[in-house]
C-alpha positions as CSV (number, residue, x, y, z in Angstrom):
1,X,-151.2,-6.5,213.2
2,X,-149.5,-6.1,216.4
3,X,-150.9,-7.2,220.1
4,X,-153.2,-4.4,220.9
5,X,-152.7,-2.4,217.9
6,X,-155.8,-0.5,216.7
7,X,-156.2,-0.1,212.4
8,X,-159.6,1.3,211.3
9,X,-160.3,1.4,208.0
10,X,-161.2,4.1,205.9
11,X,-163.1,3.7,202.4
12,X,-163.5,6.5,199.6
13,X,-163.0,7.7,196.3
14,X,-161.4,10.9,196.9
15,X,-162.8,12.8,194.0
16,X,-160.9,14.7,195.3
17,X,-159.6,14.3,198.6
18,X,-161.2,16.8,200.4
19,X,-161.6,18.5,204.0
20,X,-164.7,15.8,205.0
21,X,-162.6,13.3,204.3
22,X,-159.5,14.4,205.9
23,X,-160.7,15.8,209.2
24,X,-162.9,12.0,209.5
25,X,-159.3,10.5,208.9
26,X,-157.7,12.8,211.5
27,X,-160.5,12.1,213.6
28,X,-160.4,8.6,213.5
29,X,-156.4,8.6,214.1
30,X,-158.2,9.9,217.9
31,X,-159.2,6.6,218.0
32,X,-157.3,3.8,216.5
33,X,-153.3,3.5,216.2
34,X,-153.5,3.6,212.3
35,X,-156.3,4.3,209.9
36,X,-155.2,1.8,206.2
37,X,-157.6,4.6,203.5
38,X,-158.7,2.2,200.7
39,X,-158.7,4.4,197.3
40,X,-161.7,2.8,195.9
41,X,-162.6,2.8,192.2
42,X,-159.1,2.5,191.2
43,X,-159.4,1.8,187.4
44,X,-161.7,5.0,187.1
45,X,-160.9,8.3,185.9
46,X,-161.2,11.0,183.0
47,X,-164.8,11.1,183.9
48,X,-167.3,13.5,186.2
49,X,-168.2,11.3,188.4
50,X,-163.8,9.8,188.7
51,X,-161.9,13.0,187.2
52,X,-158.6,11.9,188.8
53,X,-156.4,9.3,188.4
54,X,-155.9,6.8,191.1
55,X,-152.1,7.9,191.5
56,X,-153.4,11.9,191.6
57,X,-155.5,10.7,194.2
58,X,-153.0,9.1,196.1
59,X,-150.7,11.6,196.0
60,X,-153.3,14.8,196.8
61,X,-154.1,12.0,200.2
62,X,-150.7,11.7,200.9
63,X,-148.9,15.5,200.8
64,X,-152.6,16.5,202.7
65,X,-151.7,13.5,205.4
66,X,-148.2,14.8,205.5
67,X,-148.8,18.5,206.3
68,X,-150.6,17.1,208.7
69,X,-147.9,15.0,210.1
70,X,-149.7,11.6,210.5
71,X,-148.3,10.0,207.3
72,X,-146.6,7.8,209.3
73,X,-150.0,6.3,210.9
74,X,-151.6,5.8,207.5
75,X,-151.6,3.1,204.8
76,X,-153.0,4.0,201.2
77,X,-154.5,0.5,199.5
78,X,-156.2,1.1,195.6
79,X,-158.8,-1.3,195.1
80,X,-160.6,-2.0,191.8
81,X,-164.4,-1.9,191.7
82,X,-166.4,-5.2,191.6
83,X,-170.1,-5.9,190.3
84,X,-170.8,-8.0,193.4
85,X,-170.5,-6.4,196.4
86,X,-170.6,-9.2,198.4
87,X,-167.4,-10.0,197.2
88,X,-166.0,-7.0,197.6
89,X,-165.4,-7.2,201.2
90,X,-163.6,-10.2,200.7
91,X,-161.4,-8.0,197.8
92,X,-160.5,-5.5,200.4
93,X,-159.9,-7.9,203.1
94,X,-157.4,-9.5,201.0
95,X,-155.9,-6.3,199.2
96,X,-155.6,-4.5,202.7
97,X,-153.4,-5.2,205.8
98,X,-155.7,-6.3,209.4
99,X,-157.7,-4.0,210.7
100,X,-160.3,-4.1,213.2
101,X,-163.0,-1.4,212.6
102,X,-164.3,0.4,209.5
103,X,-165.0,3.9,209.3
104,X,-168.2,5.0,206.9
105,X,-171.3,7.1,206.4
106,X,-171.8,5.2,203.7
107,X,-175.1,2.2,204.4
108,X,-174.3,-0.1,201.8
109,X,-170.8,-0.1,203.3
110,X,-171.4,-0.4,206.9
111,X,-174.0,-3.4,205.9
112,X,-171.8,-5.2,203.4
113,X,-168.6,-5.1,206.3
114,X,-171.5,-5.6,209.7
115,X,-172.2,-8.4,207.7
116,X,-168.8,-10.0,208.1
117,X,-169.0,-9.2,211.7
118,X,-166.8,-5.6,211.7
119,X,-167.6,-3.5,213.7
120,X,-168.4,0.2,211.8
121,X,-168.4,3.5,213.3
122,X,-169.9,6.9,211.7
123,X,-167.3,9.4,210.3
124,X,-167.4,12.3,212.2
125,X,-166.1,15.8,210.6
126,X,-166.2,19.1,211.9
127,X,-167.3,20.1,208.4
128,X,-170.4,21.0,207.1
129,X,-171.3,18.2,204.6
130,X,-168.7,18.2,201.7
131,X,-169.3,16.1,198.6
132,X,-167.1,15.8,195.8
133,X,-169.7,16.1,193.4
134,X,-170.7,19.4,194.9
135,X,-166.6,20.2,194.6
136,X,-166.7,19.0,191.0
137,X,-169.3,21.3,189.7
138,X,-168.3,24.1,191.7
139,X,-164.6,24.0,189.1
140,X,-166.4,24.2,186.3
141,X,-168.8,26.5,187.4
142,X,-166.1,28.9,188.4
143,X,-167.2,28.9,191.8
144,X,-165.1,29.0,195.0
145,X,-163.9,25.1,195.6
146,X,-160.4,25.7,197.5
147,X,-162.3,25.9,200.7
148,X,-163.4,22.2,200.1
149,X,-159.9,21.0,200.5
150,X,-156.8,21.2,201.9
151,X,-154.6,24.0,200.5
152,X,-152.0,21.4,199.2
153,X,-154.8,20.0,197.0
154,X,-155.9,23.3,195.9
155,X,-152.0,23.4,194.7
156,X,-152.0,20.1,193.4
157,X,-155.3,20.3,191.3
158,X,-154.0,23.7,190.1
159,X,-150.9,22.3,189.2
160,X,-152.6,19.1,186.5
161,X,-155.1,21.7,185.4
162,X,-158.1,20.1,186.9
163,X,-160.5,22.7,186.0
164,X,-158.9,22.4,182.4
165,X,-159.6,18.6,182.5
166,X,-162.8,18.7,183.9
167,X,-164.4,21.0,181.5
168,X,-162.8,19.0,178.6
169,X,-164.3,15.7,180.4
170,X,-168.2,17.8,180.6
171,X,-167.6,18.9,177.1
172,X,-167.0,15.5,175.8
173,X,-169.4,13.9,177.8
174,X,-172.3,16.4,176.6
175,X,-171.6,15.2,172.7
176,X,-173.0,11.7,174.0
């Protein structure tokens, strides 16, 4: 990392990416020269709780960072999920280029990464609270979810047939 150069770090799963997470990443670019977004559960997908594939989530992150312009500040790392979380620190400190701050709402996170002596701030959104699982059931529901996210993700999850996938995913998982 270069002299003086500020790099937060930003964990999530992105199922999907959605406006939370991207106005806390726009936010944080306020901040810090570059913000390195850690795709977390990487192996996961064709599931409700990780519907998406990590490659779908990197591409609905990166058009949504685009439109925004600040592509250029950003660095998109997958990461596998560990068992230990102890060592998964260490896992994203290796996978991940320097940074100096980490940027979460999540406890577990902000203790696991205070823990190694980071410094953690709170995400801050100008959204009400958006959750993905909330986002999730409100496609196969039939609800309204395009105002979760950022219209390129609306298009995006529109074009794989999300909705289609999802309710194939509930289906199968109700026959267990």
């Amino acid at each position: 990392m270069k002299q003086g150069l500020k790099r937060g770090l930003f964990v999530g799963r992105f199922q999907p990416y959605h406006l939370g997470h991207h106005n806390a990443i726009i936010s944080a670019l306020k901040e810090m020269d570059e913000v390195l977004i850690v795709v977390g559960s990487a192996k996961q997908s064709h599931s409700m709780k990780n519907p998406f594939t990590c490659g779908e989530r990197i591409e609905m992150i990166s058009e949504s960072l685009k439109q925004a312009n600040v592509y250029a500040k950003c660095f998109i790392v997958p990461i596998e999920d560990m068992n230990e979380n102890a060592m998964w620190v260490s896992k994203v400190i290796s996978y991940s280029p320097k940074f100096s701050e980490v940027y979460t709402n999540n406890p577990l996170v902000k203790q696991l990464f205070e823990g190694r002596g980071l410094k953690v701030n709170k995400m801050i959104s100008n959204e009400k609270h958006i959750d993905g699982k909330i986002i999730r059931k409100k496609m196969t529901t039939g609800e309204n979810w395009k105002e979760f996210v950022p219209k390129v993700v609306a298009e995006y999850l529109e074009k794989i047939n999300a909705i289609e996938r999802l309710e194939a995913i509930l289906t199968n998982e109700e026959k267990q």
